[in-house]
GUVO-834823 format. One line per 3 residues: number of its first residue (from 1); their letters; for each residue x, z, y of C-alpha. Coordinates in steps of 0.25 Angstrom, whole numbers, plus 5000, padded with zeros to 4 digits. Example, Ala and Ser with C-alpha at 12.3 -4.5 7.8 and 13.67 -1.06 7.14 Angstrom:
BEGIN
1> AS> 5049,5031,4982 ~ 5055,5029,4996 $
//
This chain:
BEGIN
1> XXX> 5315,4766,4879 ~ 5317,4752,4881 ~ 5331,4746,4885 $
4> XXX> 5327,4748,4901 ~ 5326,4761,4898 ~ 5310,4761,4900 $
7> XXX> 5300,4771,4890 ~ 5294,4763,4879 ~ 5279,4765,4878 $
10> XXX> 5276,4773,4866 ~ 5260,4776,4860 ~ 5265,4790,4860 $
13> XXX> 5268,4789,4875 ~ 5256,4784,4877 ~ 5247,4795,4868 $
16> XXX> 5253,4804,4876 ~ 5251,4800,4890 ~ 5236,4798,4886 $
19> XXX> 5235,4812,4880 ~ 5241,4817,4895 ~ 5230,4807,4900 $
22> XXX> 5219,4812,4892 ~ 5224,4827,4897 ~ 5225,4822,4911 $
25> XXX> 5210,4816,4910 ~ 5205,4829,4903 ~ 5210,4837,4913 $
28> XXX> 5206,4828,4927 ~ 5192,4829,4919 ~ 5190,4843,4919 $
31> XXX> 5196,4845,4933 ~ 5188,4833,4939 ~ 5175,4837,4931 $
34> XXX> 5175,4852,4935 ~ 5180,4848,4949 ~ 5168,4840,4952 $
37> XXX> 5157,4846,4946 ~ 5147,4851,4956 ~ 5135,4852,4960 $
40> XXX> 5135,4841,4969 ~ 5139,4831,4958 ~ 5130,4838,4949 $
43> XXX> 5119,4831,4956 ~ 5108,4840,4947 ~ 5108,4852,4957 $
46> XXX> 5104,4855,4971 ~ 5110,4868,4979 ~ 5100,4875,4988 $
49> XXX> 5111,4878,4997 ~ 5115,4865,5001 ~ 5101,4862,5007 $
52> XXX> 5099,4875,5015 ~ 5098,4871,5030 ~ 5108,4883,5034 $
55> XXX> 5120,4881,5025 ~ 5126,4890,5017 ~ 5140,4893,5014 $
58> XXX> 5146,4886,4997 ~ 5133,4880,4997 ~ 5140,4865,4995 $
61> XXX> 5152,4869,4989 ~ 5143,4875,4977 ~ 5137,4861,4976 $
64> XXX> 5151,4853,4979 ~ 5161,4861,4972 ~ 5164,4864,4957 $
67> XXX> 5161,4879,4960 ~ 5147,4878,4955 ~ 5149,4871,4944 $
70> XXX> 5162,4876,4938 ~ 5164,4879,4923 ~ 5150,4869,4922 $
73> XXX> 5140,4878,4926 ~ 5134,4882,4939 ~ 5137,4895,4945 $
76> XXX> 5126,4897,4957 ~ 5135,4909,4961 ~ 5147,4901,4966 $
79> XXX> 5149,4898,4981 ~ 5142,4912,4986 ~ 5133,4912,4975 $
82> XXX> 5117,4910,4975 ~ 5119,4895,4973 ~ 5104,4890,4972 $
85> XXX> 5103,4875,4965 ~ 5091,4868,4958 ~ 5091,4855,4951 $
88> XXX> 5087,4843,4958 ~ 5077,4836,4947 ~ 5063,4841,4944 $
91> XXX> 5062,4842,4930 ~ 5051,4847,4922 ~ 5057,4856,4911 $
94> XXX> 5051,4868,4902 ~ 5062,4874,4898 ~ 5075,4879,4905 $
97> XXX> 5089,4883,4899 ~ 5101,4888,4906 ~ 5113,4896,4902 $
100> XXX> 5118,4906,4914 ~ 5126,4917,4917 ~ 5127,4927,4929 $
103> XXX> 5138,4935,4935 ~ 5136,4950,4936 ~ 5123,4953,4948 $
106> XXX> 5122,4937,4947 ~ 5109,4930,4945 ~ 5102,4917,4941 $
109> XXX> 5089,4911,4947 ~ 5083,4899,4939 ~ 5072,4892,4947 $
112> XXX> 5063,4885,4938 ~ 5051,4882,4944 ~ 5044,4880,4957 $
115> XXX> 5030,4879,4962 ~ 5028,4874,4978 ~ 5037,4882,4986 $
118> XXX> 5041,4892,4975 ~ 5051,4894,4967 ~ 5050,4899,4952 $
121> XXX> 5062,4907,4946 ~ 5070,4916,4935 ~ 5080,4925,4939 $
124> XXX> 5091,4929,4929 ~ 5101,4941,4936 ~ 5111,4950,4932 $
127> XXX> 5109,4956,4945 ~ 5104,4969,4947 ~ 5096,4967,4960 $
130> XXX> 5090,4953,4955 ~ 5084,4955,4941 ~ 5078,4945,4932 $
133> XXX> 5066,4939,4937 ~ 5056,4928,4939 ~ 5055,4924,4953 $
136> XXX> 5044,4915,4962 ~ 5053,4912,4976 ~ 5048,4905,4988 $
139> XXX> 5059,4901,4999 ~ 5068,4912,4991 ~ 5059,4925,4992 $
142> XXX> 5053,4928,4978 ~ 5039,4926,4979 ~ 5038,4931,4965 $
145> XXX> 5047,4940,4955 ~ 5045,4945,4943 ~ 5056,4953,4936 $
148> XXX> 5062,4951,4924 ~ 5067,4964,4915 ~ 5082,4965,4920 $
151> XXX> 5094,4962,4909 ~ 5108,4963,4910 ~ 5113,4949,4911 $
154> XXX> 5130,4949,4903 ~ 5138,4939,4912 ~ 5137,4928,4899 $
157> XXX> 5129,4914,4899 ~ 5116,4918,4897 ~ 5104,4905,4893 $
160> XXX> 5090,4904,4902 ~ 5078,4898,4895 ~ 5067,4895,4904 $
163> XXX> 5053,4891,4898 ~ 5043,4886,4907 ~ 5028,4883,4900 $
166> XXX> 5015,4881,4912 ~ 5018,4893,4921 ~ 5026,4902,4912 $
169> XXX> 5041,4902,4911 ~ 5048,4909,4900 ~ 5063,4914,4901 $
172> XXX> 5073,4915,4890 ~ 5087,4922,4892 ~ 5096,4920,4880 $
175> XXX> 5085,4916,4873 ~ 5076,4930,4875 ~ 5064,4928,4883 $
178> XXX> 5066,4935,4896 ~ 5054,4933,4904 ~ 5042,4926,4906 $
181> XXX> 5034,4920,4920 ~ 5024,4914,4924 ~ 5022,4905,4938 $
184> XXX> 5012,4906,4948 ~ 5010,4890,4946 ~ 5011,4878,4939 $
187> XXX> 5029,4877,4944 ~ 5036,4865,4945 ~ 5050,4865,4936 $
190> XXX> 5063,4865,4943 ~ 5077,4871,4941 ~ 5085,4880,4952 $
193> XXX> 5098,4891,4949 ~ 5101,4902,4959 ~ 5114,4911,4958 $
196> XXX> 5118,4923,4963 ~ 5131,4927,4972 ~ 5137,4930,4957 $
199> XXX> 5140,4919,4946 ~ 5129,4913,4942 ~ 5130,4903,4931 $
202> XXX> 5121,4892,4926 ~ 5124,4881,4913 ~ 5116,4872,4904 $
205> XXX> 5106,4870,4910 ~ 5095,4863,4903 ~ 5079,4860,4906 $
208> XXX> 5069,4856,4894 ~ 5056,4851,4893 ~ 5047,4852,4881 $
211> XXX> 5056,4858,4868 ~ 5068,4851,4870 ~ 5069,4839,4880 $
214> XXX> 5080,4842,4890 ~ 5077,4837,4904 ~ 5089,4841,4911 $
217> XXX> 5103,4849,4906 ~ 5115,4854,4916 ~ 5127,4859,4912 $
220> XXX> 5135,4858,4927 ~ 5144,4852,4919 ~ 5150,4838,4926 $
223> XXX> 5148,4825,4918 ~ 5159,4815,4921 ~ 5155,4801,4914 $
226> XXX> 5167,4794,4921 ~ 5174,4793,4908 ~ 5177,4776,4911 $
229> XXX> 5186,4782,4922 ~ 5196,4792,4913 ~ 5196,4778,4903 $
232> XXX> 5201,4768,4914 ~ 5211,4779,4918 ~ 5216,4782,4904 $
235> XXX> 5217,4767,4902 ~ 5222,4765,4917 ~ 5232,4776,4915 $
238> XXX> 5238,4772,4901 ~ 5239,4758,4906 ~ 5247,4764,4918 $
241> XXX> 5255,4771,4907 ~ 5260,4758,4899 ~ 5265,4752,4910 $
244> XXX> 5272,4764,4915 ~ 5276,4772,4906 ~ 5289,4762,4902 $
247> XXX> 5294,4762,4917 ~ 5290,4778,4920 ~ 5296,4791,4913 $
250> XXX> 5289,4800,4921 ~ 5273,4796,4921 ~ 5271,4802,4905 $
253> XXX> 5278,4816,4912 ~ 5268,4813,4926 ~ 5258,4812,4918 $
256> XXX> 5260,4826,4909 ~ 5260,4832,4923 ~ 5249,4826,4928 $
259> XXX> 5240,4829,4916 ~ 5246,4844,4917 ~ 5242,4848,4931 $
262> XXX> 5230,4841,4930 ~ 5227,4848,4918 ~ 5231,4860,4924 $
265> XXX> 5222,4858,4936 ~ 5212,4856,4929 ~ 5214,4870,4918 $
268> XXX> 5216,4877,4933 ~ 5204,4872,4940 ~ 5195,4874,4928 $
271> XXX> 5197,4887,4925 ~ 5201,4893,4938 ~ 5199,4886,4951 $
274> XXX> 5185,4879,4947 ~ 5180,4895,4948 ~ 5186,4893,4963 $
277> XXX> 5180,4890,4975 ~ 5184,4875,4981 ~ 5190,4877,4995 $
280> XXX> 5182,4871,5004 ~ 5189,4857,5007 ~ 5185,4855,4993 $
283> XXX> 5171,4855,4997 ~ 5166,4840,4998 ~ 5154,4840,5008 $
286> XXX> 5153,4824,5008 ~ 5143,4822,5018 ~ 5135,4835,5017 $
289> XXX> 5135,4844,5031 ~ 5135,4858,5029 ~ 5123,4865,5035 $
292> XXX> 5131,4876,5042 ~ 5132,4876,5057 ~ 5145,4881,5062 $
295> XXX> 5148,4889,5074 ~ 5148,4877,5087 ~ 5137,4872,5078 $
298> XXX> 5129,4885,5082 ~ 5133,4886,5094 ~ 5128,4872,5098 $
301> XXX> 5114,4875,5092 ~ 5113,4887,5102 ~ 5118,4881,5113 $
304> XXX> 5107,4868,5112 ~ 5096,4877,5107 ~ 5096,4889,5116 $
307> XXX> 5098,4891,5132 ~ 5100,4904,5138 ~ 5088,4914,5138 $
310> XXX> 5078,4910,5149 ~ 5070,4920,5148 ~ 5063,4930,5137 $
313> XXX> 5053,4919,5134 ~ 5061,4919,5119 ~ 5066,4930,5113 $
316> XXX> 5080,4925,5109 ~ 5088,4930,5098 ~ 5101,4928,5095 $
319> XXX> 5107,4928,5081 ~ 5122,4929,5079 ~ 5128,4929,5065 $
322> XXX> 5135,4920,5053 ~ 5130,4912,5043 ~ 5118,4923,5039 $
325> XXX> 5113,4922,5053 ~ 5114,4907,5054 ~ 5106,4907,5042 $
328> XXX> 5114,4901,5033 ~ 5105,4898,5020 ~ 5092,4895,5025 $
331> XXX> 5084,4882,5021 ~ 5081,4878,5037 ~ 5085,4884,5051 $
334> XXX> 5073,4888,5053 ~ 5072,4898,5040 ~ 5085,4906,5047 $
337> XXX> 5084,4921,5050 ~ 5086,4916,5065 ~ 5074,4908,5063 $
340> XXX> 5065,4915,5056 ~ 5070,4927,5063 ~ 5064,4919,5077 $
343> XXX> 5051,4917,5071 ~ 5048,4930,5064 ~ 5052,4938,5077 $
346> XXX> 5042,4930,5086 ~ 5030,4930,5075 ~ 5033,4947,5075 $
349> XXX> 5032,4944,5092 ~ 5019,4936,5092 ~ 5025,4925,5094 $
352> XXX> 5038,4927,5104 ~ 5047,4917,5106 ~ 5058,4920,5099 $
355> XXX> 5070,4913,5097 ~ 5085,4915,5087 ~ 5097,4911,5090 $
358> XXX> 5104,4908,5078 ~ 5119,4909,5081 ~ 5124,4912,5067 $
361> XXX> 5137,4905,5064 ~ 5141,4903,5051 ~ 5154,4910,5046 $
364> XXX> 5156,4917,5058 ~ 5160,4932,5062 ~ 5159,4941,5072 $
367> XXX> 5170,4937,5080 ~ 5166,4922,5084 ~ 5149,4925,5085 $
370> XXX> 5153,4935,5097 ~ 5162,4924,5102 ~ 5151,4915,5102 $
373> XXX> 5139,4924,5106 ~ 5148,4928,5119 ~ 5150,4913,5122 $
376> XXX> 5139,4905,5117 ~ 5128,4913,5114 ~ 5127,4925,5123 $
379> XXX> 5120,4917,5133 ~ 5108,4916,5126 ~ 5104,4929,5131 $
382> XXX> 5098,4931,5119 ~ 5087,4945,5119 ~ 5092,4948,5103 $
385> XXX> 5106,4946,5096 ~ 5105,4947,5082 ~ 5119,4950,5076 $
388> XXX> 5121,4946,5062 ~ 5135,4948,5056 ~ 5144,4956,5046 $
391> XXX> 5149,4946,5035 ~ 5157,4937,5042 ~ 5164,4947,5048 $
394> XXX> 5173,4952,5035 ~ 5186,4959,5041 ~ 5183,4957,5057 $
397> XXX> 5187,4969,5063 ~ 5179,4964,5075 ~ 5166,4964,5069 $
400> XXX> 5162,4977,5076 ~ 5166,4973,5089 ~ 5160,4962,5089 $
403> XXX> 5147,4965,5086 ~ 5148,4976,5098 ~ 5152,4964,5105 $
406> XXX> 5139,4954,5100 ~ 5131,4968,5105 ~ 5137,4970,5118 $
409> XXX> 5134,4956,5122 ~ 5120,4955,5117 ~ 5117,4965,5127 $
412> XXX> 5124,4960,5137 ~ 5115,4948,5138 ~ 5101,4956,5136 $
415> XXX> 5100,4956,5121 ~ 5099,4966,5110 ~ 5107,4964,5098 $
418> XXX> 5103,4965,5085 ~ 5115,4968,5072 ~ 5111,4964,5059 $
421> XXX> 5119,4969,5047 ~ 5121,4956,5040 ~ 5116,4954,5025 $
424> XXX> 5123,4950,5015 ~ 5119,4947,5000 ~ 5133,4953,4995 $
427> XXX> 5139,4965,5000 ~ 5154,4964,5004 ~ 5162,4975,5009 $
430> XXX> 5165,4969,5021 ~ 5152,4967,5025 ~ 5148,4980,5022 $
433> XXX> 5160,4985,5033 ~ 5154,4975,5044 ~ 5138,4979,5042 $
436> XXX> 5144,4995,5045 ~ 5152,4990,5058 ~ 5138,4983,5062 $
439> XXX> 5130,4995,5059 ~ 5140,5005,5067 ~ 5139,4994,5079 $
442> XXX> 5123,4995,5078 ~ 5125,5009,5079 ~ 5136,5011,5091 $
445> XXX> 5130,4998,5099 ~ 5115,5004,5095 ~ 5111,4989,5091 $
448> XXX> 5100,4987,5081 ~ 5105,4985,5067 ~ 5097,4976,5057 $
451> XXX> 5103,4980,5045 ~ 5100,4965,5035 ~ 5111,4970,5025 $
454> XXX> 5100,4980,5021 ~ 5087,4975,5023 ~ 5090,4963,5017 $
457> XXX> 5090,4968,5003 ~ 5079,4973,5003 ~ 5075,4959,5000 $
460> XXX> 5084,4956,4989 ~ 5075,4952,4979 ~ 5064,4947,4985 $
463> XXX> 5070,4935,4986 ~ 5083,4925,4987 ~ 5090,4931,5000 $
466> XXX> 5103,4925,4999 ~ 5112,4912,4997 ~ 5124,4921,4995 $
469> XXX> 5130,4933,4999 ~ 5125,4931,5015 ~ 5117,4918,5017 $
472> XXX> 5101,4920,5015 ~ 5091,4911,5010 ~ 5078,4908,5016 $
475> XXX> 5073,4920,5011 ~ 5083,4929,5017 ~ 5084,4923,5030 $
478> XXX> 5069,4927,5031 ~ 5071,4942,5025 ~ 5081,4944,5036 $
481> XXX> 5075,4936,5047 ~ 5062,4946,5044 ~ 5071,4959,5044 $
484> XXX> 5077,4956,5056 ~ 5065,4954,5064 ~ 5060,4967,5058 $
487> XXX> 5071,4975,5065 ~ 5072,4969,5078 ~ 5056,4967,5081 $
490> XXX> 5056,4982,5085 ~ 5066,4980,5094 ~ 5060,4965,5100 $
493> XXX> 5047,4971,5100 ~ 5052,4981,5109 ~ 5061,4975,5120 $
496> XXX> 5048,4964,5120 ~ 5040,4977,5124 ~ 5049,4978,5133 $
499> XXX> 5052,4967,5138 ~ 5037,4966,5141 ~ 5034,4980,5148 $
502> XXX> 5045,4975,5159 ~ 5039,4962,5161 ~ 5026,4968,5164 $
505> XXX> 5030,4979,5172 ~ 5037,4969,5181 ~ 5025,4960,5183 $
508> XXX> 5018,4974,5186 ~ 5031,4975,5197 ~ 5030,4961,5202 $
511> XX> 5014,4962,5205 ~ 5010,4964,5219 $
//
């Protein structure tokens, strides 16, 4: 020290703090990087989900948050799983690598061509209901699939090599041929991964034309180039530290505890909480609008679009569930199971008016739809109720009561409800309890049961029915839309019977 009792500088004080700076920078780096590498930022990717019409739950925070992208390397089963993305550019290429790995019953669909409206595609699976195959999909049902022998897939990295040569396109896993295909036509190249609701990991990816030129590579790993930054803070900082330091004891120590918690942070986040989900204050929207209409949302649709009955000119149905019946997931309104419910069951009645009321509100149970279909919508008068529930209600000991209640009323105001057992892609217990209190209220209240949970898989591979474990694709919303109009056109048929033999036989009565 000096006479004033100051700290001399030493060049050993000075390699110290920039050992302590250099550990501070190290560890902000890795924190900062892994914090920030998404999808979004990435730029290369665009989800499918993001550009469905009807919005779907996780689908921007996959894109927006570090989930995705955690460890450097996608995972297209995070944020409820079947993540759907395809690269942005065009590329011509001949040759595809990637190394993957899946989860126990996950599995990987690699779209690597198209041709018109039709997607071309290899299905790798360590699931036993989805085996290997080749697959032609048009709007998500499999136009085409051609099996491939089944393996068992061991949870390790696993590397793809695509071939493609005219209209033949050979695979290679782990270096073994696997299976050859050839397409109906002359494809267009392009690149697309589809997960499961398991983990379902994809890295290195590369695409080749000719023998060796690589035209595009991903490794999902951030690149940071804003190296100039870190210099003007390690010069800014030692700078700081020279004129300092003689005057301040405590900013060496300060800086020791800063470099340690930040350190510390970063150890933590990077291998614990990068595999956690972000709360969802931490979800920057900017200035996208989420596609999901919230409850007075709905209820203002209703109320501008539909007036109470007039009449039986339309045959009105109304349609009360969550997000399912809403039809979360679907490209355009109009490719809803309402919708295409509407058009189906006038095309089966020669062309009836016919029109669906689609009050399903997303994240909501039992106990606020009969609030609101007492209040708001009962005065429709609507001639079929179509009652469309079970997931929502986890724990809610009022489930059965209030579906008797959603009966009673129906037929209070002239209409015949309808209960449908909701499907979902992933069987819960819960759920399992709520689909037997709907079938014991079907049974004691003698309402028509449509049972979706088990006709629905029947369908199971014939195509992509869900975007996760409740939400269905175009696909789906048409599978269940046709099911449903199936079970209640016997039913319609007849009460239109009906309906005409006592309109005739009172214009026989009213004749002079």
């Amino acid at each position: 020290m000096d006479p004033q009792g100051n700290r001399k500088f030493t060049v050993r004080n000075i390699l110290i703090f920039n050992v302590i700076l250099l550990a501070f920078l190290l560890s902000f780096h890795g924190l900062y990087t892994a914090y920030t590498n998404t999808i979004w930022r990435n730029a290369r990717w665009e989800s499918s989900k993001v550009k469905l019409e009807k919005g779907l739950m996780g689908a921007w925070s996959f894109v927006l948050t570090y989930r995705a992208l955690a460890h450097h390397r996608l995972d297209l089963g995070t944020w409820h799983g079947y993540q759907e993305v395809f690269l942005k550019d065009t590329l011509a290429y001949d040759r595809l690598t990637l190394r993957f790995r899946l989860e126990d019953s996950a599995f990987l669909v690699v779209y690597y061509a198209g041709l018109d409206d039709e997607l071309y595609a290899l299905r790798l699976s360590a699931h036993p209901a989805h085996a290997p195959a080749w697959l032609g999909l048009r709007s998500m049902e499999f136009t085409d699939k051609d099996l491939i022998r089944h393996w068992q897939v061991p949870e390790v990295w696993h590397e793809l090599r695509l071939e493609r040569e005219a209209r033949e396109t050979r695979a290679f896993l782990d270096g073994t041929l696997l299976a050859v295909h050839r397409e109906n036509g002359p494809a267009v190249p392009l690149l697309g991964l589809r997960g499961s609701g398991r983990r379902t990991e994809v890295d290195d990816v590369r695409l080749f034309q000719g023998t060796d030129q690589q035209v595009f590579g991903e490794d999902f790993s951030k690149k940071y180039h804003h190296y100039l930054i870190y210099l003007a803070f390690l010069v800014l900082s030692n700078a700081a530290f020279l004129l300092l330091y003689g005057q301040r004891r405590w900013l060496l120590p300060l800086s020791v505890n800063i470099t340690v918690l930040t350190a510390a942070l970063s150890l933590f986040f990077l291998t614990v909480g990068i595999e956690r989900y972000p709360p969802r204050w931490m979800v920057k929207w900017g200035q996208r609008v989420s596609t999901i209409e919230e409850g007075r949302e709905v209820s203002q649709r209703i109320r501008q679009q539909y007036a109470p009955a007039d009449g039986d000119s339309t045959l009105r149905v109304l349609f009360i569930g969550s997000s399912q019946t809403w039809g979360a997931g679907a490209s355009a309104d109009s490719l809803t199971l309402a919708s295409r419910f509407a058009r189906m069951l006038s095309d089966s009645l020669g062309g009836r008016a016919v029109e669906a009321i689609n009050a399903g509100i997303s994240g909501m149970n039992s106990d606020v739809l009969l609030e609101m279909y007492r209040d708001d919508w009962a005065g429709l008068r609507p001639r079929y109720v179509v009652i469309n529930l079970g997931f929502n209600d986890s724990g809610n000991p009022r489930f059965g009561h209030n579906l008797n209640a959603m009966v009673r009323l129906a037929r209070e105001r002239g209409g015949t409800p309808f209960l449908l057992a909701e499907p979902v892609n992933e069987i819960r217990s819960f759920h399992l309890d709520n689909l037997n209190i709907m079938r014991v209220t079907a049974s004691s209240a003698r309402v028509p049961l449509v049972d979706m949970h088990r006709i629905l898989p029947a369908f199971e591979d014939s195509g992509f029915l869900y975007w996760d474990f409740i939400h269905l694709t175009d696909y789906g919303q048409e599978r269940f839309a046709r099911a449903l109009v199936s079970a209640m056109l016997p039913r319609v048929r007849s009460d239109e019977a009906q309906k005409h033999g006592a309109e005739e036989a009172q214009g026989e009565r009213e004749k002079p």
